[in-house]
N, C-alpha and C positions, 0 to 999 in steps of 0.2 A: 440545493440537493439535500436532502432528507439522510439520516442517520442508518435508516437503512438501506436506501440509495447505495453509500458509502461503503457498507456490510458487505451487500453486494459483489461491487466492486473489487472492494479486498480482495473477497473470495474466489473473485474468476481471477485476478490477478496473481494471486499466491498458485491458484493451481496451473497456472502459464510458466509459472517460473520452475514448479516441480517439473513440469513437463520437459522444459527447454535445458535443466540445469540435468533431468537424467540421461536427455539426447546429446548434451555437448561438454555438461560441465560445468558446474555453477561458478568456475570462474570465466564462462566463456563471454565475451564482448556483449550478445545477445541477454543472457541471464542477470551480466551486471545490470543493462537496462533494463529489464522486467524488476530489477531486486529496486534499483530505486526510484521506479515508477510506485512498487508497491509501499515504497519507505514516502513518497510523497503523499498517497493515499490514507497509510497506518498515522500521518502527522493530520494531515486533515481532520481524520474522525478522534484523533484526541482532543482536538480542540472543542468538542462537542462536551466531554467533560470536564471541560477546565471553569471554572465559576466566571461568569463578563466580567465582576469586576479587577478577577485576575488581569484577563485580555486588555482589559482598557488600562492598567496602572502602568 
């Protein structure tokens, strides 16, 4: 997956979770999982600027 793959992604996820969290409630059951779907995804594309030799020490 490509870094803007990723971007992507984020984006439609972040905006799922506005959506979900101003129909029910950002703490609603629904919105938590969007929020850490999107918190798996925002970790993903960090790792994209972390230097390898970081990753690999």
């Amino acid at each position: 997956m490509t870094k803007e793959d990723l971007l992507s992604l984020i984006e439609n996820k972040r905006s799922e979770l506005i959506l979900i969290g101003s129909k029910y409630g950002l703490s609603s059951p629904l919105a938590l999982e969007r929020s850490q779907e999107l918190d798996m995804l925002l970790n993903q594309y960090d790792r994209y600027s972390v230097p390898e030799e970081l990753v690999n020490s």
